[in-house]
DRENMI-466749 format. One line per field, with one value per atom (N, C-alpha, C, O): residue number from 0; residue in three letters; atom name; x, y, z. Coordinates in steps of 0.001 Angstrom, whole numbers, plus 500000, padded with zeros to 6 digits. Each point is the difference from the previous one (the first is absolute). Layout:
! residues N
seq = (NUM  ...) $
type = (ALA  ...) $
atom = (CA  ...) $
c1 = (X  ...) $
c2 = (Y  ...) $
c3 = (Z  ...) $
! end
This chain:
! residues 142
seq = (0  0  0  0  1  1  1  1  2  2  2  2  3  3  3  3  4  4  4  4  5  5  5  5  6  6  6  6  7  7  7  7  8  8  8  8  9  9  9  9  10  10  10  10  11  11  11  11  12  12  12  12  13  13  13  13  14  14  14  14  15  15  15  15  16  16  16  16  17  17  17  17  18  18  18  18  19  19  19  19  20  20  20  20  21  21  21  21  22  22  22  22  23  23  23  23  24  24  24  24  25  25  25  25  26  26  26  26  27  27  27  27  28  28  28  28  29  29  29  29  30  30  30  30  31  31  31  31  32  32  32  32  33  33  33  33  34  34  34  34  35  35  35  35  36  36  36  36  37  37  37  37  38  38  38  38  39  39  39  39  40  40  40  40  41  41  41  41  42  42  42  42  43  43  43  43  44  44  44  44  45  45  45  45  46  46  46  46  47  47  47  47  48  48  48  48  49  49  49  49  50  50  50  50  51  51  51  51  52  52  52  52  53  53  53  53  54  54  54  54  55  55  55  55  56  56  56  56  57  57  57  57  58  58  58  58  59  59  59  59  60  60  60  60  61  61  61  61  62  62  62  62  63  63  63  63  64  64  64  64  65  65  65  65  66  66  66  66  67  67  67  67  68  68  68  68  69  69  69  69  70  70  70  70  71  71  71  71  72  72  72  72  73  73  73  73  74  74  74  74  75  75  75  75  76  76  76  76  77  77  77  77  78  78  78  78  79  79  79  79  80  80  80  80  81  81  81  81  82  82  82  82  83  83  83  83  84  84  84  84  85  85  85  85  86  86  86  86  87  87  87  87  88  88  88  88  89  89  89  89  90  90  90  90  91  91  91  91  92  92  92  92  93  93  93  93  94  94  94  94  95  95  95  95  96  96  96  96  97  97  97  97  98  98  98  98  99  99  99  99  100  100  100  100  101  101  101  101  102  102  102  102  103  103  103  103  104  104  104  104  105  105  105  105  106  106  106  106  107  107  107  107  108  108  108  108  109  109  109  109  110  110  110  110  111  111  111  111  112  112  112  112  113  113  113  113  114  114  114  114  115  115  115  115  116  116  116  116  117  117  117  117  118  118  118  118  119  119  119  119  120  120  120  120  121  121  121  121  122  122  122  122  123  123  123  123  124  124  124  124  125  125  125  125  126  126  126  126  127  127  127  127  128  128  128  128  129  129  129  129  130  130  130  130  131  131  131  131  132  132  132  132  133  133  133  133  134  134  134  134  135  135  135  135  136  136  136  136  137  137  137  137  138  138  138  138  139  139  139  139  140  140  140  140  141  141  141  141) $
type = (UNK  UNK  UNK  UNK  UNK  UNK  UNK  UNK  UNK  UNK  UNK  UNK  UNK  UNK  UNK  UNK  UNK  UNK  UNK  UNK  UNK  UNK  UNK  UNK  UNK  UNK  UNK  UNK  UNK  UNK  UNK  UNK  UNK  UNK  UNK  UNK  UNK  UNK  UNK  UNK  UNK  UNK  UNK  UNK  UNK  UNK  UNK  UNK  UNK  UNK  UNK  UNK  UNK  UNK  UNK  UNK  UNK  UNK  UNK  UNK  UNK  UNK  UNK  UNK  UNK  UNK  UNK  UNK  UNK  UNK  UNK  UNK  UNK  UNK  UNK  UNK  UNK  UNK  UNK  UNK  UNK  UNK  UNK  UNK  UNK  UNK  UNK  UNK  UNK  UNK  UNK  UNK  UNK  UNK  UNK  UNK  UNK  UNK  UNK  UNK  UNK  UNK  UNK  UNK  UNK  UNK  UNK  UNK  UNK  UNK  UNK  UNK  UNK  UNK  UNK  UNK  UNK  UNK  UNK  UNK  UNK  UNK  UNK  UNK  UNK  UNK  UNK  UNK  UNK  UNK  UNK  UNK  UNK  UNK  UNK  UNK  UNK  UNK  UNK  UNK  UNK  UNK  UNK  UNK  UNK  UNK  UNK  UNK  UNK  UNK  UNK  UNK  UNK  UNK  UNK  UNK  UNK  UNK  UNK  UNK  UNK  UNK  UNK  UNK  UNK  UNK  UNK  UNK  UNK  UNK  UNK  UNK  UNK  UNK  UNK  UNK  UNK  UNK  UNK  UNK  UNK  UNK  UNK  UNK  UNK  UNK  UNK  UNK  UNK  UNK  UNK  UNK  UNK  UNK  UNK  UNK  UNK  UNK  UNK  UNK  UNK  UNK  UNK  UNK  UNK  UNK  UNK  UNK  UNK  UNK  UNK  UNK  UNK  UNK  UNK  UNK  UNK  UNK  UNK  UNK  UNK  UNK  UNK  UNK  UNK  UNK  UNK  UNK  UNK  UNK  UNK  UNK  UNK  UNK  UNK  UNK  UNK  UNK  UNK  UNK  UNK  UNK  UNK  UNK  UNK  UNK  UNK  UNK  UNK  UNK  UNK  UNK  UNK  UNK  UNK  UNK  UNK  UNK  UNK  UNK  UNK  UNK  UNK  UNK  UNK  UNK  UNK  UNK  UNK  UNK  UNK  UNK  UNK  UNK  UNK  UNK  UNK  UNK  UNK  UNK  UNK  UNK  UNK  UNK  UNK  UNK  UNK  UNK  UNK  UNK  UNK  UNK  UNK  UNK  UNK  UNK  UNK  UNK  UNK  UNK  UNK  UNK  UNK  UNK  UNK  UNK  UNK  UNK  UNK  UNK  UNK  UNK  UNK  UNK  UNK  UNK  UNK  UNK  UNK  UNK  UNK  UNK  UNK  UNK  UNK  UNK  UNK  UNK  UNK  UNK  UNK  UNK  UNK  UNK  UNK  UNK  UNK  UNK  UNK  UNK  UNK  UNK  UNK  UNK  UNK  UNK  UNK  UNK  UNK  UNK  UNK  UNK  UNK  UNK  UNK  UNK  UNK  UNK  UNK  UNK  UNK  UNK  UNK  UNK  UNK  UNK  UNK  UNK  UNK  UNK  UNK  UNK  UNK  UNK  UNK  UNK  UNK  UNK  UNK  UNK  UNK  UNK  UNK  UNK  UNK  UNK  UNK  UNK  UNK  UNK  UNK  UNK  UNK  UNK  UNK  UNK  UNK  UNK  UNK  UNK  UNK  UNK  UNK  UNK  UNK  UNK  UNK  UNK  UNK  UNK  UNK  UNK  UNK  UNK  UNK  UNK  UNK  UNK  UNK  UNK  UNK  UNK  UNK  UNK  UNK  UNK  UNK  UNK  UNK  UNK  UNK  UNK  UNK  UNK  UNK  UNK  UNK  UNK  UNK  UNK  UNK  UNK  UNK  UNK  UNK  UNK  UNK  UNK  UNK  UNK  UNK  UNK  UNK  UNK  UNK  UNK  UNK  UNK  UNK  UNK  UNK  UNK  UNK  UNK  UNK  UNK  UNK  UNK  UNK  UNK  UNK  UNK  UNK  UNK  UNK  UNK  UNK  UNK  UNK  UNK  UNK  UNK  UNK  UNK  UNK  UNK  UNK  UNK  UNK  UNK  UNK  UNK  UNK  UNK  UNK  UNK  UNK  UNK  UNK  UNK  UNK  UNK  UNK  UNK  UNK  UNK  UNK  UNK  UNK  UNK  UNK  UNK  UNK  UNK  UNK  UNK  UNK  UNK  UNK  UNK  UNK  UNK  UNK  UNK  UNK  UNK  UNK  UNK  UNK  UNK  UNK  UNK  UNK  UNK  UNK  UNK  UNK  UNK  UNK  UNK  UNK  UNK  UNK  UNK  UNK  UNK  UNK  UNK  UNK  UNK  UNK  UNK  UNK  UNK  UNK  UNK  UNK  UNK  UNK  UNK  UNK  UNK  UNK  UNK  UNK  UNK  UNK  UNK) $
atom = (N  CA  C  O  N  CA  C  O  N  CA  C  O  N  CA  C  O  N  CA  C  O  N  CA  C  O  N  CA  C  O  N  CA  C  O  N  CA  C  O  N  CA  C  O  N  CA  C  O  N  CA  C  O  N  CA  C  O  N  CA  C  O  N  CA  C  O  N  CA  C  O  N  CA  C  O  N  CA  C  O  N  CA  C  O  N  CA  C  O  N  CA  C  O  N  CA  C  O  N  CA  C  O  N  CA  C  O  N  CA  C  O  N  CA  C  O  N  CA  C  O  N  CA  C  O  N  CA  C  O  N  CA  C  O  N  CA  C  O  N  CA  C  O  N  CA  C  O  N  CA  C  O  N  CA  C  O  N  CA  C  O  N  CA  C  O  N  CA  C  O  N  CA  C  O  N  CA  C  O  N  CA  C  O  N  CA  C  O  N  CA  C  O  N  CA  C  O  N  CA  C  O  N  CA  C  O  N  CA  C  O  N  CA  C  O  N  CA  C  O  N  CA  C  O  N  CA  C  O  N  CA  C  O  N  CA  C  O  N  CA  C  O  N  CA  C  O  N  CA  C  O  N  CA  C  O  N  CA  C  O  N  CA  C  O  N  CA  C  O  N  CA  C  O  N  CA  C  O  N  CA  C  O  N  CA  C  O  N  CA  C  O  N  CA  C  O  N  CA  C  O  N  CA  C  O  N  CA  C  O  N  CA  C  O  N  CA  C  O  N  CA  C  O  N  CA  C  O  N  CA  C  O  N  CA  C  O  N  CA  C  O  N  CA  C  O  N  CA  C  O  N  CA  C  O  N  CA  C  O  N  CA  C  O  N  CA  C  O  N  CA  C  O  N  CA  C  O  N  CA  C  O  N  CA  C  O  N  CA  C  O  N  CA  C  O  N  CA  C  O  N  CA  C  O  N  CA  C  O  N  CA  C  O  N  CA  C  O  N  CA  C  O  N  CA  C  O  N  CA  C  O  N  CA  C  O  N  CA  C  O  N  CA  C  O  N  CA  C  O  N  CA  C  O  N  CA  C  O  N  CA  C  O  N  CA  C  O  N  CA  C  O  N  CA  C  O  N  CA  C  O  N  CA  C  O  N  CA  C  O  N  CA  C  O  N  CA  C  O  N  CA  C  O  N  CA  C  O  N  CA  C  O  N  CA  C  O  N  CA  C  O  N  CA  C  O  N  CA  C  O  N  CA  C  O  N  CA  C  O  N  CA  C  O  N  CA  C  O  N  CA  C  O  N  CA  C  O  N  CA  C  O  N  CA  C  O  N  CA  C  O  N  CA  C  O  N  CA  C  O  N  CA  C  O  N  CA  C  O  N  CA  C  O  N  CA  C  O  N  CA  C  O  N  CA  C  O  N  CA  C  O  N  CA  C  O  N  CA  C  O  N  CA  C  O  N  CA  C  O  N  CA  C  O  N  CA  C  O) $
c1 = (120196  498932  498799  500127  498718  498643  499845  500362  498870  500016  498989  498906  501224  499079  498777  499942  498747  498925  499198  500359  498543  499042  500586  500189  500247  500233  499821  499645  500712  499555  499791  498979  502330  500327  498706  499835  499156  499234  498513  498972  501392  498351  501111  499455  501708  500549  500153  499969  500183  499661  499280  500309  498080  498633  499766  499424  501055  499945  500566  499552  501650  500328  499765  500245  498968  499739  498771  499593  499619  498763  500480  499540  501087  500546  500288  499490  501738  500008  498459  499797  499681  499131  498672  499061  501153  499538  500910  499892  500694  501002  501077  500615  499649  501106  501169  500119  500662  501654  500843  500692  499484  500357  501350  500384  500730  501334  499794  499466  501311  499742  501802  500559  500315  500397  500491  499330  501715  500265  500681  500989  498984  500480  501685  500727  499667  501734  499983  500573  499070  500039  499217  499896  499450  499817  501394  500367  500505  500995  501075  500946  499013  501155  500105  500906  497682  499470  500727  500730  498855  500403  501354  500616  499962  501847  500266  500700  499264  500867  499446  501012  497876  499708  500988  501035  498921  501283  501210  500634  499590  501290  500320  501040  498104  500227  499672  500004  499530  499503  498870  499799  499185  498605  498684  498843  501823  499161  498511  498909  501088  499074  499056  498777  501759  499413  499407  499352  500954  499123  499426  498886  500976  498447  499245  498911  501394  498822  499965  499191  501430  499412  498823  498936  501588  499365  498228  498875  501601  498462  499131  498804  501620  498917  498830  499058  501682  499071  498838  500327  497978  499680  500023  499737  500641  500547  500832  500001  501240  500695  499803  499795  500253  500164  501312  500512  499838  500858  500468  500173  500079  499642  501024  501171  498532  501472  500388  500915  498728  500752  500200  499104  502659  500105  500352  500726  499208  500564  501855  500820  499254  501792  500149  499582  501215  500120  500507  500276  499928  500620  501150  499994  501087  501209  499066  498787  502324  499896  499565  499178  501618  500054  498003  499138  501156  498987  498129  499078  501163  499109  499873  498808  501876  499852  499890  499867  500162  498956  499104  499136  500401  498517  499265  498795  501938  499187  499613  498966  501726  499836  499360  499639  500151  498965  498597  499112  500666  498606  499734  498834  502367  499652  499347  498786  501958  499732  498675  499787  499399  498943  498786  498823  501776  498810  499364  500522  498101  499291  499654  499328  501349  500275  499235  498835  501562  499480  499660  499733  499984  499607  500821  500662  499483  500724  499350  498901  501776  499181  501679  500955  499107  500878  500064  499315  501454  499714  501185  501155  498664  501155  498969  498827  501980  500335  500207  499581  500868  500325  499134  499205  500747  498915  500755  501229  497651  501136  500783  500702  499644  500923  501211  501012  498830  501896  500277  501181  497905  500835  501539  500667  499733  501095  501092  501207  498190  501590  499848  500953  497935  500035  500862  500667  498859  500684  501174  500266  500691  500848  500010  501000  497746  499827  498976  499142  500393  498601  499851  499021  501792  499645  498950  498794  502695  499384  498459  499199  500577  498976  498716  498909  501262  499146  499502  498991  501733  499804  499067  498962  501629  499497  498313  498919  501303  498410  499221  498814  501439  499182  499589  498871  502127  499670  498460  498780  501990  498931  498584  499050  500913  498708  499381  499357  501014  499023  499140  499345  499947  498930  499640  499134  501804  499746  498896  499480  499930  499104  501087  500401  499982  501073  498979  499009  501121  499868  500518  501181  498418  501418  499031  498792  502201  499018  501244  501185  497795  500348  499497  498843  502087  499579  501575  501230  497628  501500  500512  499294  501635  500436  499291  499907  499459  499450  501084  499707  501229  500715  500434  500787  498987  500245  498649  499882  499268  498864  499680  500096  499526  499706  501699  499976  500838  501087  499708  500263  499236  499378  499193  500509  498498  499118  500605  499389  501949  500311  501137  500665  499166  501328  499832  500994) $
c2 = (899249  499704  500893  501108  498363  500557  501137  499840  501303  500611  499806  499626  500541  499011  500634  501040  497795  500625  499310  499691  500251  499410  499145  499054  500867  499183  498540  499798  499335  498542  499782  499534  500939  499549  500255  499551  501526  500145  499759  500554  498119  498912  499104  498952  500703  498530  499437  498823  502330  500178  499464  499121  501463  500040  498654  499421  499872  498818  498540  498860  501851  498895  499868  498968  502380  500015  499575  500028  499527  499442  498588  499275  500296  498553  499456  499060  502106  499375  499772  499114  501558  500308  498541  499773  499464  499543  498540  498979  501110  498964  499426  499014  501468  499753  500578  501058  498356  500113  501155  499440  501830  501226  500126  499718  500635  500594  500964  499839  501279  501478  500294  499694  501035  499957  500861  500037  500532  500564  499107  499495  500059  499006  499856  499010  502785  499771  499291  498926  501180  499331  498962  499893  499227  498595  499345  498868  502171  499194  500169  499213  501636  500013  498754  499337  500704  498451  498425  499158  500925  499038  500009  499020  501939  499431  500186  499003  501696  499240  498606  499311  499816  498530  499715  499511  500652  499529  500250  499048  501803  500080  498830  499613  500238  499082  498806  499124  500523  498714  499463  498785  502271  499479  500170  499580  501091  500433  498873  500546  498389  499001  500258  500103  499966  499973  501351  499900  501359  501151  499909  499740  500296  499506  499507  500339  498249  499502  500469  499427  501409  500641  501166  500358  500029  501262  499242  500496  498361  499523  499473  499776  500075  500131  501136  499840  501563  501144  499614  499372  501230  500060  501001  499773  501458  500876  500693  500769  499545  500869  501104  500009  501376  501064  500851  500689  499258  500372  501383  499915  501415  500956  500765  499653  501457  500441  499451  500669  498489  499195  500857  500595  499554  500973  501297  500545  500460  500865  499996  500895  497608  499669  499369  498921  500968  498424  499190  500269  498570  498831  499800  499883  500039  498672  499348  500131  498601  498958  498783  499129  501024  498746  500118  499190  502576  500577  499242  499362  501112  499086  499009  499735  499347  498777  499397  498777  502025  499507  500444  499341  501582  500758  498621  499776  499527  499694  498662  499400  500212  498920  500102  499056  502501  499660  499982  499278  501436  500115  498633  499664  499320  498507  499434  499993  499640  499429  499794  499162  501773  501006  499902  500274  499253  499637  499288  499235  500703  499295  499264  499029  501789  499200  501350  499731  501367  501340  500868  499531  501242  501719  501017  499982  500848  501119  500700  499818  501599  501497  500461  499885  500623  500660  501395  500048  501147  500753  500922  499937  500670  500524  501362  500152  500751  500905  499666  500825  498330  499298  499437  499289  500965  498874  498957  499926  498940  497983  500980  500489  500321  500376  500302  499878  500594  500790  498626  499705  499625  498980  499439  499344  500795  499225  500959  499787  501289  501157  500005  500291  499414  500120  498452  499873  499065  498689  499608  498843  502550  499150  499050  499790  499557  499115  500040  500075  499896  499971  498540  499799  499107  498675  499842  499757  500610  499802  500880  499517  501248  501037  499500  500075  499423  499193  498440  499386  500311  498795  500103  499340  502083  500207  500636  499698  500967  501045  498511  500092  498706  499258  499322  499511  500301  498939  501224  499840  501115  500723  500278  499921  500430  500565  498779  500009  499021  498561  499722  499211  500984  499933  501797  500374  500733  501430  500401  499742  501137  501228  501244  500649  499602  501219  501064  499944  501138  501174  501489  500264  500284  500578  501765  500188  500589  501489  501112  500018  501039  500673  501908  500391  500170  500849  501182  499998  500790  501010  499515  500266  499184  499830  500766  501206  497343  500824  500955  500760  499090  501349  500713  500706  499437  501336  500954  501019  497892  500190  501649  500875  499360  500900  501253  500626  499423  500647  501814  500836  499333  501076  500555  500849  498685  500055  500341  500632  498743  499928  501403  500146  500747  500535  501554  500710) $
c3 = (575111  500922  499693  499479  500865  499356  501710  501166  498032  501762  500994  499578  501611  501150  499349  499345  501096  499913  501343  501136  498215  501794  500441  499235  501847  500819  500816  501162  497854  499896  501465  500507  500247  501250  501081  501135  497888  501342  499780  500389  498622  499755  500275  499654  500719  500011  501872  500361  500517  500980  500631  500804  498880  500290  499937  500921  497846  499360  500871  500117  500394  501181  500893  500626  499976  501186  500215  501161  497880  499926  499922  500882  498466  499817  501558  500609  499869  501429  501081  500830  498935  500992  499573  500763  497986  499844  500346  499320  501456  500380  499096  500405  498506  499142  500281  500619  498995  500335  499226  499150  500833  499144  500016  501135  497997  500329  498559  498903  501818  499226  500201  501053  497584  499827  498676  498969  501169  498859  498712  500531  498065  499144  500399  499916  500680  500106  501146  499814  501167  500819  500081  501222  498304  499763  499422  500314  498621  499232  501259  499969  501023  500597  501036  500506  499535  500960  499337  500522  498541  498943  499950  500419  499132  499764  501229  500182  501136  501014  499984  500126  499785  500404  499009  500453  498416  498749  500891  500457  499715  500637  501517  500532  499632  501275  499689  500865  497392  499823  500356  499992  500427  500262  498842  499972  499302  499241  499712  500164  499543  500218  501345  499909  501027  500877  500789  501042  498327  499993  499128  500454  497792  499849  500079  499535  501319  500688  501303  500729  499730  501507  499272  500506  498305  499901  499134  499938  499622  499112  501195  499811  501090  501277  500772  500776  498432  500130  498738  498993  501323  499100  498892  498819  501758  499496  499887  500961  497972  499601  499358  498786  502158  498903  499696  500883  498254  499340  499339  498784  501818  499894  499202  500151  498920  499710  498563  499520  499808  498961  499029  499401  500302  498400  500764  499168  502098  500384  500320  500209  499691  500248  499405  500420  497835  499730  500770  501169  498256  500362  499432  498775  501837  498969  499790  500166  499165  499290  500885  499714  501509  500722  501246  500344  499876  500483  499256  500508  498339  499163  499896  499846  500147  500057  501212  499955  501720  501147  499825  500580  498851  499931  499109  500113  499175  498754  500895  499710  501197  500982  501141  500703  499580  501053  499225  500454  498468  498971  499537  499791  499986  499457  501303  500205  500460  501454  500815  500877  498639  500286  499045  500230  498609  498686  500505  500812  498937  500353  501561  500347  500228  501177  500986  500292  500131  500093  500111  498894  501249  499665  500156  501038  498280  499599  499765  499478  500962  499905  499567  500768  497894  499527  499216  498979  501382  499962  499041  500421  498671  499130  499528  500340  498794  499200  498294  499188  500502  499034  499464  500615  497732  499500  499700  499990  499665  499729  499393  500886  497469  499350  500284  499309  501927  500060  501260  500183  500513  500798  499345  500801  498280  499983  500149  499889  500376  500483  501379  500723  499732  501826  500786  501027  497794  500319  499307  499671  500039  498526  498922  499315  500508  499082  499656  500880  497613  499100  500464  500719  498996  500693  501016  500047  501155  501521  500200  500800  498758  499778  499338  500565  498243  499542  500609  499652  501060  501071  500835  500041  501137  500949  499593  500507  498734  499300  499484  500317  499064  499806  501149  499976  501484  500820  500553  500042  500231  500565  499657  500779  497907  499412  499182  498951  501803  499364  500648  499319  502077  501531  500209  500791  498243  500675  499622  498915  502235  499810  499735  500966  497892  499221  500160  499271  501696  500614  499130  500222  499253  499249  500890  500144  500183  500426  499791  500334  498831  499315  500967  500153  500178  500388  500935  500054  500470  500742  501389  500973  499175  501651  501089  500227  500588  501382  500809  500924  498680  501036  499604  500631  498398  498903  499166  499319  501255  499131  500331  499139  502205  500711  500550  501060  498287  500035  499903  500864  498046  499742  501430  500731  499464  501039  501702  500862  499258  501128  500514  501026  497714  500099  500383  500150) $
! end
């Protein structure tokens, strides 16, 4: 794993909360817990019918991606809620990870290469380079 740096989570925030306020539909979320969302509906056989509960938000953000891999099976709801969602839309996704190492966070160079194309075919790719806001100031506080 690459080590934390600025904190996606706190332009991805700001980001929805403007969305809401502009009357759009937001769900915020960590990626593990989107997948945990996903396989219980698998598990109960709904799975169809939570991604279309969930393609009714206009926005998904997706927070976290690549701090926990995934199994196998894990990846392959992730790769289904990111299809589902193509073109259809918006996502605010947030990782540590460049596209490169995605296929150790998703177990598969495949599934990885799937999901990184559905995504970054409509993206504004963000990339920020710098010292963690809560560490930044560590020195300073002590």
């Amino acid at each position: 794993m690459t080590p934390t740096g600025p904190e996606i989570t706190h332009l991805a925030i700001p980001l929805g909360v403007k969305a809401a306020q502009a009357g759009h539909s937001v769900l915020f979320d960590s990626a593990t817990n989107w997948v945990r969302r996903l396989a219980a509906a698998h598990e109960s056989g709904t799975p169809p019918q939570e991604l279309k509960r969930l393609r009714r938000y206009r926005l998904l953000i997706l927070d976290e991606l690549g701090y926990l891999p995934f199994d196998p099976d894990s990846a392959n709801l992730f790769f289904q809620l990111i299809s589902a969602r193509y073109e259809q839309r918006a996502l605010i996704l947030a990782s540590n990870l460049p596209f490169a190492r995605w296929g150790e966070a998703l177990s598969d160079d495949v599934v990885a290469a799937a999901t990184i194309d559905r995504i970054v075919h409509h993206a504004d790719v963000i990339a920020l380079d710098g010292k963690s806001f809560r560490t930044r100031n560590i020195n300073q506080n002590r």
